[in-house]
MARNU-371436 format. One record per atom (N, C-alpha, C, O, CB): residue number from 1; atom name; x, y negated, z. Coordinates in nm, 4 decimals. Each point is the difference from the previous one (the first is absolute). Glycine has a CB too. Layout:
BEGIN
ATOM kese pagu       xx       yy       zz
ATOM  NUM   CA        X        Y        Z
...
//
This chain:
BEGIN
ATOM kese pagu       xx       yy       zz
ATOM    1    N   9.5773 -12.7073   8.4925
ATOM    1   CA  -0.1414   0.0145   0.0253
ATOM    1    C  -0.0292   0.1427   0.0461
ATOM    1    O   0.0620   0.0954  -0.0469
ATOM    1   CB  -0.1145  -0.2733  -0.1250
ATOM    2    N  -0.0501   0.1924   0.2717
ATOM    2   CA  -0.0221   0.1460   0.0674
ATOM    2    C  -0.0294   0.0956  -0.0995
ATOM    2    O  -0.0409  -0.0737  -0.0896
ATOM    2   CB  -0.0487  -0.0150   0.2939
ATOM    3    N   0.0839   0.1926  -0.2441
ATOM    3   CA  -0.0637   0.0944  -0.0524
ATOM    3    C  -0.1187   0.0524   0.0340
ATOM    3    O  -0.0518  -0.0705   0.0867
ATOM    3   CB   0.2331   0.0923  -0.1229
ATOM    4    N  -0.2688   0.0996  -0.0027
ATOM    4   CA  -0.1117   0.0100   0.0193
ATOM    4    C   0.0240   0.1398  -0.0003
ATOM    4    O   0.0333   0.0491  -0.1079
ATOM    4   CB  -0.1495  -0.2562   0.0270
ATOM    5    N   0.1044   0.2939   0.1971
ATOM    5   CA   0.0129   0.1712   0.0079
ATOM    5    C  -0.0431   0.0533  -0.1152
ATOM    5    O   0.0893   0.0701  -0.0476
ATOM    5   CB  -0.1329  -0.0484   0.2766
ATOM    6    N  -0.0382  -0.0229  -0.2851
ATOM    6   CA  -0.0686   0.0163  -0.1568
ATOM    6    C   0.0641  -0.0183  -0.0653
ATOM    6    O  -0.0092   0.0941  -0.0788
ATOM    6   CB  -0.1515  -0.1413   0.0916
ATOM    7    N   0.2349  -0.0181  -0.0462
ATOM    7   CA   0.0860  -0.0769  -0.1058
ATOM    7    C   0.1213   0.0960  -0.0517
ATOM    7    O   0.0391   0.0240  -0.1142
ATOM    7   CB  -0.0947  -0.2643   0.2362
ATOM    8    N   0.1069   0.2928   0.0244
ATOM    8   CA   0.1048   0.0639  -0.0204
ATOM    8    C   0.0228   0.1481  -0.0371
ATOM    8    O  -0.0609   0.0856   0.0642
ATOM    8   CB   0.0891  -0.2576   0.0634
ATOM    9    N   0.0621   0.2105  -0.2348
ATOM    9   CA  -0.0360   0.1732  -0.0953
ATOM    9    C   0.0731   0.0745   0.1288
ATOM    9    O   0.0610  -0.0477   0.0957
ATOM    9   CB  -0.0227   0.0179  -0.4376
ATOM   10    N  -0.0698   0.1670   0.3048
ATOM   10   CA   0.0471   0.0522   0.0870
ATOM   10    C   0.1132   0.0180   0.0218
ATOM   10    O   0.0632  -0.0249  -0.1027
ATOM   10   CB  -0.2134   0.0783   0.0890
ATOM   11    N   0.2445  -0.0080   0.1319
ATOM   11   CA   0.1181   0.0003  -0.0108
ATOM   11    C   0.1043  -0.1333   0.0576
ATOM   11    O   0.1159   0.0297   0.0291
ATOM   11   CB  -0.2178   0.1297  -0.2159
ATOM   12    N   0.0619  -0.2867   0.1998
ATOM   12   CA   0.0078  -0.1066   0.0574
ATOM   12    C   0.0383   0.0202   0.1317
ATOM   12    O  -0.0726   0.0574   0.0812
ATOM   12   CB  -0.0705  -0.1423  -0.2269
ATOM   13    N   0.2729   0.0330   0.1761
ATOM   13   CA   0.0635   0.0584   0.0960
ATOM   13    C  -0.1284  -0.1660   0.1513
ATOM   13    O  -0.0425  -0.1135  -0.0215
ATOM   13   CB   0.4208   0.2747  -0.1748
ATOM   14    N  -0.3810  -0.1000   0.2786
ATOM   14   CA  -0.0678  -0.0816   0.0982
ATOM   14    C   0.0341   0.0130   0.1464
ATOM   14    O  -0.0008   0.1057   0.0630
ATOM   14   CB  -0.1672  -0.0948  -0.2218
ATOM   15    N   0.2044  -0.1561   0.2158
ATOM   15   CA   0.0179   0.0347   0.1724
ATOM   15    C  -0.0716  -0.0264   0.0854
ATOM   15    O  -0.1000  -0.0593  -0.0402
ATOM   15   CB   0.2641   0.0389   0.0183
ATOM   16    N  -0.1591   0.0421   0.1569
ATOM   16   CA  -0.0666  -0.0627   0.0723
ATOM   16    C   0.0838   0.0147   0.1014
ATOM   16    O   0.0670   0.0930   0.0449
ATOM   16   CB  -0.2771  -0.0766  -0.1353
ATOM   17    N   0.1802  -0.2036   0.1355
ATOM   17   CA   0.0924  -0.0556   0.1319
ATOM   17    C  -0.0414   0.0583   0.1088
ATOM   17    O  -0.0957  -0.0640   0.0437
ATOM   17   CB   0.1320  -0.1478  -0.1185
ATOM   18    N  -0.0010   0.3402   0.1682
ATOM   18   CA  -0.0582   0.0049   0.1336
ATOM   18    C   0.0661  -0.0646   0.1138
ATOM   18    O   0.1062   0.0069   0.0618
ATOM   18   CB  -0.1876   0.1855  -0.1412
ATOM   19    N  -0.0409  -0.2659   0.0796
ATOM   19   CA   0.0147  -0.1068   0.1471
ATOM   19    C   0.1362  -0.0217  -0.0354
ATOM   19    O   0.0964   0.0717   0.0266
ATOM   19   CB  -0.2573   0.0207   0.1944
ATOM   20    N   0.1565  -0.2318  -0.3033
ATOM   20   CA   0.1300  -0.1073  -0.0635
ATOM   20    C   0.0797   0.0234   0.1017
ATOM   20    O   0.1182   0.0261  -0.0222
ATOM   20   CB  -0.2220  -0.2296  -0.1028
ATOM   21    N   0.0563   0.1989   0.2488
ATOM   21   CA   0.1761  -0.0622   0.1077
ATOM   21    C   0.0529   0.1165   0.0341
ATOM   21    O   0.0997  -0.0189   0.0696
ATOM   21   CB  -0.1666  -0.1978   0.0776
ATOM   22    N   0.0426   0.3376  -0.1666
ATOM   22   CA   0.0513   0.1507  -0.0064
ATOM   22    C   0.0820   0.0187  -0.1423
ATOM   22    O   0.0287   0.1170  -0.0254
ATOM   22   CB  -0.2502  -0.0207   0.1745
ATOM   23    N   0.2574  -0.1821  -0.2321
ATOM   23   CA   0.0324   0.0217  -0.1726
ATOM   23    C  -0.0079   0.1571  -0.0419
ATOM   23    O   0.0703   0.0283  -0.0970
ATOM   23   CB   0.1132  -0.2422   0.0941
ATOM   24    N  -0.2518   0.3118   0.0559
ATOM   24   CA  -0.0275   0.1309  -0.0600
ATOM   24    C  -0.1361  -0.0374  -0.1260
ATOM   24    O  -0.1097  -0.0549   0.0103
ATOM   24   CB   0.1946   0.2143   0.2596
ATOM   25    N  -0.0087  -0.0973  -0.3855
ATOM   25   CA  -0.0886  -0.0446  -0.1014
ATOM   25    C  -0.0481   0.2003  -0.0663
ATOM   25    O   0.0514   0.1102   0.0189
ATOM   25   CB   0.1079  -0.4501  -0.0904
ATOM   26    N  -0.2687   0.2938   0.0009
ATOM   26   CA  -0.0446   0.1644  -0.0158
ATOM   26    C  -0.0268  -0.0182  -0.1648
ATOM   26    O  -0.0982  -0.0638  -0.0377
ATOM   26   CB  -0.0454   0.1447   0.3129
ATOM   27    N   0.2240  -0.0291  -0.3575
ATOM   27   CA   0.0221  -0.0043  -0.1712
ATOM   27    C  -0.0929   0.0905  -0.0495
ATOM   27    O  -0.0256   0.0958   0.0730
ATOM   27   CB   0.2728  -0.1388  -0.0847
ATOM   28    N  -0.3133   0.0334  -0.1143
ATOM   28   CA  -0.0432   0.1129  -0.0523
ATOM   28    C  -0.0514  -0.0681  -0.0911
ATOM   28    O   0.0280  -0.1161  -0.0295
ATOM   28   CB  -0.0540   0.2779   0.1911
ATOM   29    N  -0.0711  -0.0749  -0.2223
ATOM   29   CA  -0.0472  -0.0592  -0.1415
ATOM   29    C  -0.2138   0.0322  -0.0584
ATOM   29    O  -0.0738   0.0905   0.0389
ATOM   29   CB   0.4232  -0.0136  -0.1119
ATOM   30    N  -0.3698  -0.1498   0.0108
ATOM   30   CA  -0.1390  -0.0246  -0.0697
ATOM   30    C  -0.0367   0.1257  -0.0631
ATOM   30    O   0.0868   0.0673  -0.0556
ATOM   30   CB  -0.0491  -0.3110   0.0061
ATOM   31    N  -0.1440   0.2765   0.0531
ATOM   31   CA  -0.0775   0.1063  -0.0632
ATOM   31    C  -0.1553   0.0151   0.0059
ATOM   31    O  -0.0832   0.0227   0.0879
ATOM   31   CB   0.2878   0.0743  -0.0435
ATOM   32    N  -0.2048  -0.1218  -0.1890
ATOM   32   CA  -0.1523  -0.0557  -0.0328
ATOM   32    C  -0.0764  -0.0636   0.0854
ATOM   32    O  -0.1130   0.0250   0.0417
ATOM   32   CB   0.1043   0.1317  -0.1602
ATOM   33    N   0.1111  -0.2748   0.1485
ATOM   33   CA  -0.1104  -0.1092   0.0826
ATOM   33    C   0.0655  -0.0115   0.1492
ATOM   33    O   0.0243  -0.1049   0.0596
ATOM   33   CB  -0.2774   0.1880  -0.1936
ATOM   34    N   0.2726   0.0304   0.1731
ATOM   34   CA   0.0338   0.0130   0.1685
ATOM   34    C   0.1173   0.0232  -0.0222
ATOM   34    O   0.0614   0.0105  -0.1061
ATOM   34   CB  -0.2473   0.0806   0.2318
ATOM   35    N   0.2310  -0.0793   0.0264
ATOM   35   CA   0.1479   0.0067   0.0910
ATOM   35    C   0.0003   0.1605   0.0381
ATOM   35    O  -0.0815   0.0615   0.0688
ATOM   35   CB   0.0816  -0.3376   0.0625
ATOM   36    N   0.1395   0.3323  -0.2106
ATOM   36   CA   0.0111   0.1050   0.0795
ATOM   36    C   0.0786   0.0042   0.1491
ATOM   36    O   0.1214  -0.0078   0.0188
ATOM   36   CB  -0.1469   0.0879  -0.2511
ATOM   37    N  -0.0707  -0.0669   0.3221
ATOM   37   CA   0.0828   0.0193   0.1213
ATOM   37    C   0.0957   0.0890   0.1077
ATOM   37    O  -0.0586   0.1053  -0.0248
ATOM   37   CB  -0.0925  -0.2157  -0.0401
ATOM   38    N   0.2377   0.1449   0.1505
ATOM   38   CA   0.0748   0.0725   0.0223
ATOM   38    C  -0.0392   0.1377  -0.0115
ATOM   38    O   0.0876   0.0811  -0.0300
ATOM   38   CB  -0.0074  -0.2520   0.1369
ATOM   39    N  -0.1681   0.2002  -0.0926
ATOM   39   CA  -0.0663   0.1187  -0.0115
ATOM   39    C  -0.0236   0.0936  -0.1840
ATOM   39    O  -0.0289   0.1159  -0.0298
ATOM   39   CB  -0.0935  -0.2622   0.2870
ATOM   40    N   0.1521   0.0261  -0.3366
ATOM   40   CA   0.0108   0.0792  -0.1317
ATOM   40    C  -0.1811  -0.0577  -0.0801
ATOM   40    O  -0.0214  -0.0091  -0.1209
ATOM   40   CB   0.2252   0.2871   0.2495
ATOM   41    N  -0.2879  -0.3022  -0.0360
ATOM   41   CA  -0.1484  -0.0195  -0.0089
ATOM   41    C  -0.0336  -0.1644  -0.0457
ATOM   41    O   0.0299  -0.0993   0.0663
ATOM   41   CB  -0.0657   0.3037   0.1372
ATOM   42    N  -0.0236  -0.2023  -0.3148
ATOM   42   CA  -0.0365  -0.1780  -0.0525
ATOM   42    C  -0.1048  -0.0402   0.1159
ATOM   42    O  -0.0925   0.0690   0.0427
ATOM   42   CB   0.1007  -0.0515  -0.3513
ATOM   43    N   0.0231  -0.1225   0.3407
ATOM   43   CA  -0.0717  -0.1067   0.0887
ATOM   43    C  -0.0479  -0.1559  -0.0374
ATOM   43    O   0.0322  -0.0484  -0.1085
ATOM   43   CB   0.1048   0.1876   0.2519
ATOM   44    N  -0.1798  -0.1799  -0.0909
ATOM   44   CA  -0.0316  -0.1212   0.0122
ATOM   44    C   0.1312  -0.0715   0.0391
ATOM   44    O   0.0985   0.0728   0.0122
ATOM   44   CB  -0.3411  -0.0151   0.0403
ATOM   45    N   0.2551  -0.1686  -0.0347
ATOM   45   CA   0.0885  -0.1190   0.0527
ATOM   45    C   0.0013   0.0751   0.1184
ATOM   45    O   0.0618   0.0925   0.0528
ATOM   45   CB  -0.1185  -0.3364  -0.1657
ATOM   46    N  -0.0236   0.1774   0.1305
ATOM   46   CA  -0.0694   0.0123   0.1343
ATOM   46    C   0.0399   0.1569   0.1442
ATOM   46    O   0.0493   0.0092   0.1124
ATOM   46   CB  -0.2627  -0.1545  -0.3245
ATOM   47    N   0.1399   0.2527   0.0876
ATOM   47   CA   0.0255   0.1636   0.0833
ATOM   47    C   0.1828   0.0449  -0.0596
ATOM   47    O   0.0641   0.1025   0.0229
ATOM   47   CB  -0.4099   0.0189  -0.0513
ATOM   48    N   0.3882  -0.2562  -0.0589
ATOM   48   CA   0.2237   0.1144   0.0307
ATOM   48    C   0.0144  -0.0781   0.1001
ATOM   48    O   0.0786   0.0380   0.0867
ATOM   48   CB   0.1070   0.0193  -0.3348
ATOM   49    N  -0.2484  -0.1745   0.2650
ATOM   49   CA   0.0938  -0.0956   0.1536
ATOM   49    C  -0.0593   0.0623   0.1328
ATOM   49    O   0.0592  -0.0169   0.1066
ATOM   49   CB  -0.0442  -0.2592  -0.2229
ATOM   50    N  -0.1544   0.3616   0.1071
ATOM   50   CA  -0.0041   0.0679   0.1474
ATOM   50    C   0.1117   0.1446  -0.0080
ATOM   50    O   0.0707   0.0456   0.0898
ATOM   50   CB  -0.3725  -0.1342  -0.0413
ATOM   51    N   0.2893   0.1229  -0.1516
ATOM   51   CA   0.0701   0.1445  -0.0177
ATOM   51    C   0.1753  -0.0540   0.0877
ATOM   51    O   0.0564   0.0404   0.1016
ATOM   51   CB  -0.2184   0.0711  -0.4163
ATOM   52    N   0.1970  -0.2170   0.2119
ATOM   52   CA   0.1647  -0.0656   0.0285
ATOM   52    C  -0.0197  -0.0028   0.2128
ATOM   52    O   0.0677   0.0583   0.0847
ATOM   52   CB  -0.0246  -0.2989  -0.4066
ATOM   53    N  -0.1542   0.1539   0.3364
ATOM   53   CA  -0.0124  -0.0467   0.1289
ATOM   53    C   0.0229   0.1399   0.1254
ATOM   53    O   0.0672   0.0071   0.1029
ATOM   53   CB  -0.2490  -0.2229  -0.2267
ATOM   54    N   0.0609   0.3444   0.0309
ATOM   54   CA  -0.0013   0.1000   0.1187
ATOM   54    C   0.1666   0.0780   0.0026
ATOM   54    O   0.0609   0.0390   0.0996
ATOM   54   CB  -0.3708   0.0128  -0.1337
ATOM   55    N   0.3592  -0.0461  -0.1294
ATOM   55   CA   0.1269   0.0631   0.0152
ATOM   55    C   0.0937  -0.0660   0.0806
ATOM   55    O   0.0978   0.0638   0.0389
ATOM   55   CB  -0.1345   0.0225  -0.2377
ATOM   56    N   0.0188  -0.2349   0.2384
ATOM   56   CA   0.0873  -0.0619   0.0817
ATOM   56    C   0.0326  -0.0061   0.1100
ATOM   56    O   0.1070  -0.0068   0.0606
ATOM   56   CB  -0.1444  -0.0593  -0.1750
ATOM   57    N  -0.1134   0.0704   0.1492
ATOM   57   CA  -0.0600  -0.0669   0.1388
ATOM   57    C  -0.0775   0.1803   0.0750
ATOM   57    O   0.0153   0.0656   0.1030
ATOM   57   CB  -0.1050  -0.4178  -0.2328
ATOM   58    N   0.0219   0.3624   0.0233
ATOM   58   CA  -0.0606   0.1703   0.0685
ATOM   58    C  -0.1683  -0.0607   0.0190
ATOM   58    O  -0.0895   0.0618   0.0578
ATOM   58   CB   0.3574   0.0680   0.1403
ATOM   59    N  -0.2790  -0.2443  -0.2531
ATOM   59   CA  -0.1049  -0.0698  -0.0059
ATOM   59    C  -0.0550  -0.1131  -0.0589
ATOM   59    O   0.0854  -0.0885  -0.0049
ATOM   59   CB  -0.0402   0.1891   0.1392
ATOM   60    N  -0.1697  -0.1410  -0.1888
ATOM   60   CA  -0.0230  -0.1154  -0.0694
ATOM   60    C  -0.0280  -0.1127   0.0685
ATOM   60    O  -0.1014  -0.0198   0.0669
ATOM   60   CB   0.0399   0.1483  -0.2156
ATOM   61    N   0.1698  -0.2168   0.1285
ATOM   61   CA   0.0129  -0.1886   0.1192
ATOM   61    C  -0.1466  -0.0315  -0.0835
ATOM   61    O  -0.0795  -0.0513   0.0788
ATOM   61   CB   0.4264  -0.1029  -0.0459
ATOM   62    N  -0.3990   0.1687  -0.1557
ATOM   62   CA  -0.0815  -0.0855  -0.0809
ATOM   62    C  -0.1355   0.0364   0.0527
ATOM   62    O   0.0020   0.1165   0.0395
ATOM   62   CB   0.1514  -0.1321  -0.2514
ATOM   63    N  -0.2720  -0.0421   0.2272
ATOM   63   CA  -0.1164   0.0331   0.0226
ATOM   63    C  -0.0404  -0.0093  -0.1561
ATOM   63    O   0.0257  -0.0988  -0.0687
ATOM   63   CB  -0.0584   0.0207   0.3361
ATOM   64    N  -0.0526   0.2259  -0.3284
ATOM   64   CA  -0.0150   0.0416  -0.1534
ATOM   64    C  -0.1339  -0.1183   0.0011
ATOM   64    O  -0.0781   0.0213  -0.0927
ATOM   64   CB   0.1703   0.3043   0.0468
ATOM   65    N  -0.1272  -0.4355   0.1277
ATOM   65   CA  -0.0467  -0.1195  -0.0630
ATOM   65    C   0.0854  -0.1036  -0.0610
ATOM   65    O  -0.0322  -0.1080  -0.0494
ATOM   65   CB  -0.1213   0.1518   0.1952
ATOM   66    N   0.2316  -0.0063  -0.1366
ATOM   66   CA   0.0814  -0.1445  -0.0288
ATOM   66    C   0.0541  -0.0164  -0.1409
ATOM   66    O   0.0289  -0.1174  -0.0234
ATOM   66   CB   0.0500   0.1183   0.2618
ATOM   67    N  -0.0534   0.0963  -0.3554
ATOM   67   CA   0.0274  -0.0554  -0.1301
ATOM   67    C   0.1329   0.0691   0.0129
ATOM   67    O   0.0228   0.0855   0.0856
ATOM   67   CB  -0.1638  -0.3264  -0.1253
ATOM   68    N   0.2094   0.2079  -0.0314
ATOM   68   CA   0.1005   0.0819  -0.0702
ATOM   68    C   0.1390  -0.1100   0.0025
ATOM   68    O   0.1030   0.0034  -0.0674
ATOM   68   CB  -0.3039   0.1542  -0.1071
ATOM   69    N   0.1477  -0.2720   0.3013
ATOM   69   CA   0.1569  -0.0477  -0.0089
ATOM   69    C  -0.0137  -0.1333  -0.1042
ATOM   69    O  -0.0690  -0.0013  -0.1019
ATOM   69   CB   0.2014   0.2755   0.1317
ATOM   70    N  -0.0507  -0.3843   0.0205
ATOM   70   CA   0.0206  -0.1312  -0.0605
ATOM   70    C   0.0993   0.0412  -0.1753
ATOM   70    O   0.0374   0.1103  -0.0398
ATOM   70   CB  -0.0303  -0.2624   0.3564
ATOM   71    N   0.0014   0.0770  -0.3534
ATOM   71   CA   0.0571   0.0680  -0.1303
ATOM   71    C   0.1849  -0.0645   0.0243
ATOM   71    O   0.0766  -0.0362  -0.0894
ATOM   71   CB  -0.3684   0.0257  -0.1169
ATOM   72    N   0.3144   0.0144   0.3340
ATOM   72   CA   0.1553   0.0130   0.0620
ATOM   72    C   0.0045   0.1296  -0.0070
ATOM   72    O   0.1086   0.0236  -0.0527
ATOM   72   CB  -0.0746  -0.2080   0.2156
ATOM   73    N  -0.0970   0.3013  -0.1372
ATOM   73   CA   0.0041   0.1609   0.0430
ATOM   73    C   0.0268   0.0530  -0.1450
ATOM   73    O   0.0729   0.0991  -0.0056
ATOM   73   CB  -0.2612  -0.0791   0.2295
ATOM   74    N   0.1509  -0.0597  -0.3170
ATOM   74   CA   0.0117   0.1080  -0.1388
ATOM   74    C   0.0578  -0.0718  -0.0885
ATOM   74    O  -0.0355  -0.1168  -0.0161
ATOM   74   CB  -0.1607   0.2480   0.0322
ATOM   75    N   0.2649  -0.0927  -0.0669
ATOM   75   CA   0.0582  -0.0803  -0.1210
ATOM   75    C   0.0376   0.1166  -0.0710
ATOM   75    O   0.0208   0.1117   0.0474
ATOM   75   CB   0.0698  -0.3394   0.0504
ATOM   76    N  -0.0806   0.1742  -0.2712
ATOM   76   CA   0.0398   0.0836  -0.1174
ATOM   76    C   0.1390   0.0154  -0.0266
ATOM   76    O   0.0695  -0.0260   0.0982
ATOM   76   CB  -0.2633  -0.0392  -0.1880
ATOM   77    N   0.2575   0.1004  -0.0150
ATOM   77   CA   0.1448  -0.0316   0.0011
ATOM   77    C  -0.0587  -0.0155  -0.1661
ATOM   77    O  -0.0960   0.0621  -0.0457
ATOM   77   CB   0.2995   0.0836   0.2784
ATOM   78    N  -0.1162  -0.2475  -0.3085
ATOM   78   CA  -0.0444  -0.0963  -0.1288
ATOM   78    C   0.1815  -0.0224  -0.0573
ATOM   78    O   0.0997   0.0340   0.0637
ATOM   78   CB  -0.3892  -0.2053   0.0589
ATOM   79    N   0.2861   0.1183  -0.2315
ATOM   79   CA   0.0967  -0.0319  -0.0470
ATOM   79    C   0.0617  -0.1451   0.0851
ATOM   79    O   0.1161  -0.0363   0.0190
ATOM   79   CB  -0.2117   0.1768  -0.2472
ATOM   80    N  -0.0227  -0.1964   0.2644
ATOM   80   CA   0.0575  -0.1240   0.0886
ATOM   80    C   0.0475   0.0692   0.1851
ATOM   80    O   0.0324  -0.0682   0.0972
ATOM   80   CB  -0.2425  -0.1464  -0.2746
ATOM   81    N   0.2026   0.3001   0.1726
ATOM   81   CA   0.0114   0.0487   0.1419
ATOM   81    C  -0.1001   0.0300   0.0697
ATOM   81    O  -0.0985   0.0232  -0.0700
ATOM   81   CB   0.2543  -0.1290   0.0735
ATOM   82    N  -0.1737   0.1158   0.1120
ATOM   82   CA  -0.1170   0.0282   0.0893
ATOM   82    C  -0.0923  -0.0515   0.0152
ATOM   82    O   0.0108  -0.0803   0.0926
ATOM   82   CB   0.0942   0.1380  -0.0149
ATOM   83    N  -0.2475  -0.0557  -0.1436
ATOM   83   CA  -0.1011  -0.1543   0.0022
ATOM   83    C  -0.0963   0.1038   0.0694
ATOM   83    O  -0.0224   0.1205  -0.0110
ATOM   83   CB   0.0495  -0.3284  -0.2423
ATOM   84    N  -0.0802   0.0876   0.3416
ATOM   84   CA  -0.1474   0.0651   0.0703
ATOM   84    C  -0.0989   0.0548  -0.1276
ATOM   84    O  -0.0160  -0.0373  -0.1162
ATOM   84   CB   0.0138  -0.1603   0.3430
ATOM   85    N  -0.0496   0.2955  -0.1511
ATOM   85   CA  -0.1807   0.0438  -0.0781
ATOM   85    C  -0.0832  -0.0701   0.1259
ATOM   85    O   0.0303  -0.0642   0.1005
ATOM   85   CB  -0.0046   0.3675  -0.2436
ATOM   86    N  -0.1392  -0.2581   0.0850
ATOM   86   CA  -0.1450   0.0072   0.0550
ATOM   86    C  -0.1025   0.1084  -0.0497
ATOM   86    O   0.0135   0.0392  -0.1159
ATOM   86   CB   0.0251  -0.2770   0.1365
ATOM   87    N  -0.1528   0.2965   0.0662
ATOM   87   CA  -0.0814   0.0704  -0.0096
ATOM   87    C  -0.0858  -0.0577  -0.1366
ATOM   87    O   0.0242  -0.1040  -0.0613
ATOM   87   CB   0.0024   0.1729   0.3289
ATOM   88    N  -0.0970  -0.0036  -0.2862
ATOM   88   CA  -0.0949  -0.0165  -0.1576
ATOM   88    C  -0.1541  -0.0446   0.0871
ATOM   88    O  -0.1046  -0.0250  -0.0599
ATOM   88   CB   0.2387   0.2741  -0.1539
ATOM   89    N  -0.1218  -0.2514   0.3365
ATOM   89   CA  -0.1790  -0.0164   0.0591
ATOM   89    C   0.0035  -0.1463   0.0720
ATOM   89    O  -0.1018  -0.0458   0.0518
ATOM   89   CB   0.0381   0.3383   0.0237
//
């Protein structure tokens, strides 16, 4: 069953799939609520996958309307292995 970004204490190791058919995945972990992203700075879901995107690309593919990604993009790491999250909104 998905998790809930909230849910998880800090420290919770977390990935995100960039653009699945590229298998470059971007690891890191939960802190109070948010994603720390490459930059060292807590984010949203949403603002580590533009951060991941500009370090990649040199730019954001996402238009900042669009949400933070299907819950294929983030997943937790759990005693059962890698299970999707979801946003808390």
């Amino acid at each position: 069953m998905a998790k809930q970004l909230s849910e998880l204490p800090d420290g919770t190791g977390v990935r995100f799939n960039y653009l699945q058919e590229t298998g470059f995945q971007f690891v890191t972990e939960v802190q109070d609520g948010q994603v720390i992203d490459p930059n060292g700075d807590k984010r949203s879901p949403n603002g580590a996958a533009r951060e991941v995107d500009k370090r990649i690309r040199g730019e954001d593919s996402r238009p900042s309307d669009t949400g933070w990604g299907t819950s294929e993009y983030w997943e937790c790491f759990t005693k059962n292995g890698w299970e999707e999250i979801h946003s808390d909104g």
